[in-house]
C-alpha positions in Angstrom: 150.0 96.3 51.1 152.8 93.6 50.2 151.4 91.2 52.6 148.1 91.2 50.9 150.0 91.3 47.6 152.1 88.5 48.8 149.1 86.5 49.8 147.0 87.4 47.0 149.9 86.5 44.3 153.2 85.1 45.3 151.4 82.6 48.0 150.1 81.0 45.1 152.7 80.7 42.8 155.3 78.2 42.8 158.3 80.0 45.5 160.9 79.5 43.3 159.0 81.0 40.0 157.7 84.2 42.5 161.9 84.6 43.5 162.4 85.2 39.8 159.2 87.5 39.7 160.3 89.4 42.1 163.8 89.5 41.0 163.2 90.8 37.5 160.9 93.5 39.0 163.7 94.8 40.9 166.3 94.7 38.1 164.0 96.8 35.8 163.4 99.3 38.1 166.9 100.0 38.8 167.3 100.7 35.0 165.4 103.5 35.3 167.0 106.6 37.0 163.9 108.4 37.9 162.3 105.5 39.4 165.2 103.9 41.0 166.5 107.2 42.5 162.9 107.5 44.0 162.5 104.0 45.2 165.9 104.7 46.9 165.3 107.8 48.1 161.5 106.2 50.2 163.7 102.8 50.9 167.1 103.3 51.7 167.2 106.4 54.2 170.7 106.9 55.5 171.4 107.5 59.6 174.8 108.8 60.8 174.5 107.0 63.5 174.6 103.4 61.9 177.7 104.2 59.5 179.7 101.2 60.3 183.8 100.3 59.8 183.8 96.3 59.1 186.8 94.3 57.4 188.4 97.8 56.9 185.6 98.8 54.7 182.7 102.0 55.3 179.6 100.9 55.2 176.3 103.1 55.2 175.5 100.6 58.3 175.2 96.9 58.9 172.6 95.4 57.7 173.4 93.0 54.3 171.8 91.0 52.2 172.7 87.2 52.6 173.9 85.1 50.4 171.5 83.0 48.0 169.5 85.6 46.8 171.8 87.2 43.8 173.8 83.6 43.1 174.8 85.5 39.8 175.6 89.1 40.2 172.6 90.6 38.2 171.0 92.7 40.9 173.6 94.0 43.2 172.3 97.3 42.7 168.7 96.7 43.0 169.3 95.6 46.5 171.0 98.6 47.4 168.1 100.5 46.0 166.6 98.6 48.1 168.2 99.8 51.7 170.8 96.8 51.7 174.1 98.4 53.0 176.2 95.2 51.5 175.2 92.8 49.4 176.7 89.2 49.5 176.1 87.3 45.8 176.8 83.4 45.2 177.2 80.6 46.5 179.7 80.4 43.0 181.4 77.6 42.5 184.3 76.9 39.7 181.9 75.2 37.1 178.7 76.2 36.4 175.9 74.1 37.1 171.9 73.5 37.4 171.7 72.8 41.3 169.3 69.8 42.6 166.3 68.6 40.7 162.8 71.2 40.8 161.0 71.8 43.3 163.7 72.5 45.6 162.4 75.6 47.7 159.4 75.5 49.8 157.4 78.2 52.1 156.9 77.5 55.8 154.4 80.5 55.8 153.1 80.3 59.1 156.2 79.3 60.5 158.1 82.3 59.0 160.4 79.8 57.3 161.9 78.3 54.4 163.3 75.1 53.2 166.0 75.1 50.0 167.7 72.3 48.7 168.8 74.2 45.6 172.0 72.7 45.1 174.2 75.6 44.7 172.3 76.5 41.3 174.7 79.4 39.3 176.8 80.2 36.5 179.8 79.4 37.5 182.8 81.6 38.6 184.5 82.2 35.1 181.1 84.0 34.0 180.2 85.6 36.9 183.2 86.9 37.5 183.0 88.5 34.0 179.9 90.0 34.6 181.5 91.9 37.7 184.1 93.0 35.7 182.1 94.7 33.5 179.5 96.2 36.0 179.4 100.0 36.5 177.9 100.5 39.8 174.9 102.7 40.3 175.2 103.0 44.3 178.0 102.4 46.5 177.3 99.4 48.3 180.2 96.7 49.2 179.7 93.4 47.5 180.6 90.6 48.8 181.6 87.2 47.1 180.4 83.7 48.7 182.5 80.7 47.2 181.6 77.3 47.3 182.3 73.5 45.8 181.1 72.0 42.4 179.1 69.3 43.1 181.1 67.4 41.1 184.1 67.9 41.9 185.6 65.0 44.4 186.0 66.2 48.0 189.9 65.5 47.7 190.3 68.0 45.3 187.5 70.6 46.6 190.6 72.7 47.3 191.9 73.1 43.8 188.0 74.1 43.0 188.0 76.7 45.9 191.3 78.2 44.7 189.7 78.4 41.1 186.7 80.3 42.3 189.1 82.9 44.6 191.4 83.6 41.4 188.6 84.1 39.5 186.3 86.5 41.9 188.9 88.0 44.4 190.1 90.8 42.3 186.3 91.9 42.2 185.2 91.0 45.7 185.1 93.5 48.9 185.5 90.3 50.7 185.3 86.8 50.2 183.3 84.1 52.2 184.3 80.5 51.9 181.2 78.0 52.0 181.8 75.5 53.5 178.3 74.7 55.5 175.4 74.1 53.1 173.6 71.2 53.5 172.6 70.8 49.9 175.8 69.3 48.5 177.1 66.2 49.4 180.0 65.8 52.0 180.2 69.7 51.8 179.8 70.1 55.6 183.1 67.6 56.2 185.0 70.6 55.1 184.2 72.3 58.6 186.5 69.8 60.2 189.6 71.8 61.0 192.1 69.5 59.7 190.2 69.8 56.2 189.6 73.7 57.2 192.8 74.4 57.3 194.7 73.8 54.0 191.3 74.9 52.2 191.7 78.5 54.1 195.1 78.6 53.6 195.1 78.3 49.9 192.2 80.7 49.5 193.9 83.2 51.3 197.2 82.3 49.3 195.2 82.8 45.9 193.5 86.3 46.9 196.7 87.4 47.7 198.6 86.0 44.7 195.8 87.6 42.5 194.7 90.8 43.9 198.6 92.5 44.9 197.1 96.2 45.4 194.1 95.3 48.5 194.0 92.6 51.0 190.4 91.2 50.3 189.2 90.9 53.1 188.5 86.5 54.1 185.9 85.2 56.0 184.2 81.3 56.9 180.4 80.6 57.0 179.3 78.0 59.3 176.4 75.9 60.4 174.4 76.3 63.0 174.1 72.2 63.6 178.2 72.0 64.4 178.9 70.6 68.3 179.8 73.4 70.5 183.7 71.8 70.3 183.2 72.3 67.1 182.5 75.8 66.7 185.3 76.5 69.3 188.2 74.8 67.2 186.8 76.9 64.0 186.9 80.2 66.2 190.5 79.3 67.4 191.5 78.1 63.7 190.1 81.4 62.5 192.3 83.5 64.9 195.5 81.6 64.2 195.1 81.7 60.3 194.4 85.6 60.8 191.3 85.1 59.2 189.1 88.3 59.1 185.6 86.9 59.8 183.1 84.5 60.8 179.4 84.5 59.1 177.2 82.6 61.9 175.0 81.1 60.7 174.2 78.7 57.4 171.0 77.1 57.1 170.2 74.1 59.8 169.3 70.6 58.9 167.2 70.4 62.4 163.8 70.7 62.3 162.9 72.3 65.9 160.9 75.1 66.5 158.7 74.1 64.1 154.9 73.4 64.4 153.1 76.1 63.1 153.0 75.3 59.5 149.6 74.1 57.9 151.6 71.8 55.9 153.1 69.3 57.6 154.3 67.3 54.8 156.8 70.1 54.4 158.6 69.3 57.5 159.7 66.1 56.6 161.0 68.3 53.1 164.6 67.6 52.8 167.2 70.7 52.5 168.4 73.6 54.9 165.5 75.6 57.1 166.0 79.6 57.2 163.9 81.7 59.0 162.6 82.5 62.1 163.5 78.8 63.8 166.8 79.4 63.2 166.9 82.4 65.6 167.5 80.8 68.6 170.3 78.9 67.5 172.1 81.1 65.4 172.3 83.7 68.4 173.4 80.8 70.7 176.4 80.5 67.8 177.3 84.0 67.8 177.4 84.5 71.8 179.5 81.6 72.1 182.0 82.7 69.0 182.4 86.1 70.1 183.1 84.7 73.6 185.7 82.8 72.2 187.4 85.4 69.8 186.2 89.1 71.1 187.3 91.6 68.8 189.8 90.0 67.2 187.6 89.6 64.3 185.0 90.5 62.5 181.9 88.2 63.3 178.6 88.5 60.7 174.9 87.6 62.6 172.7 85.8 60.5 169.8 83.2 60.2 166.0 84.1 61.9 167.2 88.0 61.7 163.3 89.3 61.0 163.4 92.9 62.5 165.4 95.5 64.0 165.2 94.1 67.3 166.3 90.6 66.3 169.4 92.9 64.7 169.9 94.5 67.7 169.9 91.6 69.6 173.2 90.3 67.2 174.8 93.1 67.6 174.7 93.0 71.3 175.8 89.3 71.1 178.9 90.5 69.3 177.5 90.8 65.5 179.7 93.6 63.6 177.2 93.2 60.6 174.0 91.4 60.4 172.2 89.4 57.1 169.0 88.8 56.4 167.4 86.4 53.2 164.0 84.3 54.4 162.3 87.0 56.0 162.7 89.5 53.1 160.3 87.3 51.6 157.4 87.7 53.9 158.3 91.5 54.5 159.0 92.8 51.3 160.3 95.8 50.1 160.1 97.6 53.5 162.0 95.6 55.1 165.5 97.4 55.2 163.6 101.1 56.1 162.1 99.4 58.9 164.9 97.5 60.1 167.4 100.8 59.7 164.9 102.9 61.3 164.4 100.8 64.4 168.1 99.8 64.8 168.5 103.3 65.1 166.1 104.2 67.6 167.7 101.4 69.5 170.9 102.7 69.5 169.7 106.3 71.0 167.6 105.1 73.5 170.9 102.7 74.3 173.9 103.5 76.7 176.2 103.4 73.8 177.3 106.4 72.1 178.1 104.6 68.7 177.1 101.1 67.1 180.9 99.8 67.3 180.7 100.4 71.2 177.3 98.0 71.6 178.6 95.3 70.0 179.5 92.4 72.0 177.7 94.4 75.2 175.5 91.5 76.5 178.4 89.0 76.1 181.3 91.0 77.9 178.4 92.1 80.7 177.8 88.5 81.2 179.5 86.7 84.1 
């Protein structure tokens, strides 16, 4: 039924306009206890079997929503009601601001795909940050907070605007993600380089802790999929050393392989970061290689081309603690979570492994 919907309605609206379709629905039906207790009930079963520890937190299992859907904090509970067992908000930067020029987000329909150059479009951390403060949560879900750099803000002092942002949102974050791999704004990626890496991690870490004195909040690094295999080792090694809690594998790509199916070419040549189901390949090649390199000293987070429970399962086996999900929600629709919790569970029975924590990381430790 949504994929006629979808085809019949948001196909032919403008994708950015059908995101904030979409978005309201889901924000008015979680202000309705009846309805939103129902929809939760039909969309969000729970299984034992998948309750997962991550970054010394309980989740109801591992499957999260991504960053980029909920840049402001307004529907955190609507994706829960949804079946979203954490739910990552941003990318919030230290000002406010109105992202790149319209139209910035474009369907690869056929391809399973999506290309964003939004910019890093949100309120800005002082307001957002306000708004979690005054939220009363409806379901218990763990929130994450993904931190990134005002555009305008010179790369020399992109540290001072990170530190902003982590005073700011740490004291209401679960964890915290530093952004530091979006292609949309300028010289952003540089910041992947570890001897710019370093001192921006270290004074993040240093502000959660000088704000938040009762928790550790939890600190983790999202990366792209398009850094040199070198690269991704020196990030995994600088992770471990700084004691950093996790890795989020992967960002959007700037490559345009795997592509082909589209019946709109002229969207290829579409500047901005590709999601979807091309980034699958690539993003599991990441993981494999990062858990490889760290094992269980941290916490690593599978996402990019994650379109069903066996693409889950597959991340998990590469060494995924938690898995994300964003571009294929949009051709799946509401249904998506049930389906992917239901068949991640079935996996896991008809699996050797007696719990979730024991699979992860099984194909890369099996491997010779």
């Amino acid at each position: 039924m949504y994929k006629i919907f979808f085809n019949l309605v948001f196909k032919r609206m403008d994708p950015e306009q059908a995101h904030h379709l979409a978005f309201r629905w889901i924000r008015l039906a979680v202000r309705v206890p009846v309805l939103r207790t129902f929809v939760a009930a039909v969309l969000a079963p729970r299984y034992k079997e998948l309750r997962t520890e991550a970054l010394g937190l309980r989740m109801h299992g591992p499957f999260g929503l991504a960053a980029g859907f909920d840049k402001n904090a307004v529907a955190i509970d609507g994706m829960a009601m949804l079946g979203f067992d954490h739910v990552e908000i941003g990318t919030v930067t230290g000002e406010a601001q109105p992202g790149n020029p319209k139209k910035r987000l474009f369907r690869l329909v056929a391809d399973r795909a999506l290309i964003n150059r939004m910019g890093f479009n949100n309120e800005g951390s002082l307001a957002v940050a306000a708004r979690l403060a005054s939220r009363t949560p409806v379901f218990r879900t763990v929130v994450g907070v993904n931190i990134g750099k005002t555009k305008v803000v010179p790369e020399e002092e992109a540290v001072l605007d990170y530190v902003k942002s982590a005073e700011r949102l740490a004291p209401y974050a679960d964890y915290l993600v530093v952004n530091v791999s979006s292609p949309n704004t300028p010289g952003l990626r540089n910041l992947q380089a570890t001897e710019a890496l370093r001192p921006l991690l270290t004074a993040v870490r240093e502000a959660a802790d000088r704000t938040v004195t009762t928790r550790r909040v939890p600190l983790l690094v999202k990366i792209a999929p398009d850094l040199a295999d070198e690269d991704i080792d020196a990030v995994a090694d600088l992770a471990v050393e700084l004691g950093l809690d996790g890795i989020i594998a992967t960002n959007t790509t700037i490559a345009r392989e795997g592509l082909g199916l589209t019946s709109e070419p002229s969207l290829v040549k579409e500047t901005g970061g590709l999601s979807g189901a091309p980034l699958k390949a690539r993003s599991l090649q990441v993981l494999r290689r990062l858990y490889a390199r760290v094992g269980d000293r941290i916490t690593l987070v599978g996402v990019g081309g994650i379109e069903n429970a066996e693409d889950a399962w597959q991340r998990i086996l590469a060494g995924a603690t938690l898995v994300q999900g964003y571009s294929a929600f949009i051709y799946e629709g509401p249904f998506w979570g049930r389906a992917v919790h239901k068949g991640l569970a079935a996996r896991l029975r008809q699996s050797p492994h007696a719990t979730l924590a024991d699979a992860v990381g099984a194909d890369v430790r099996k491997s010779p």
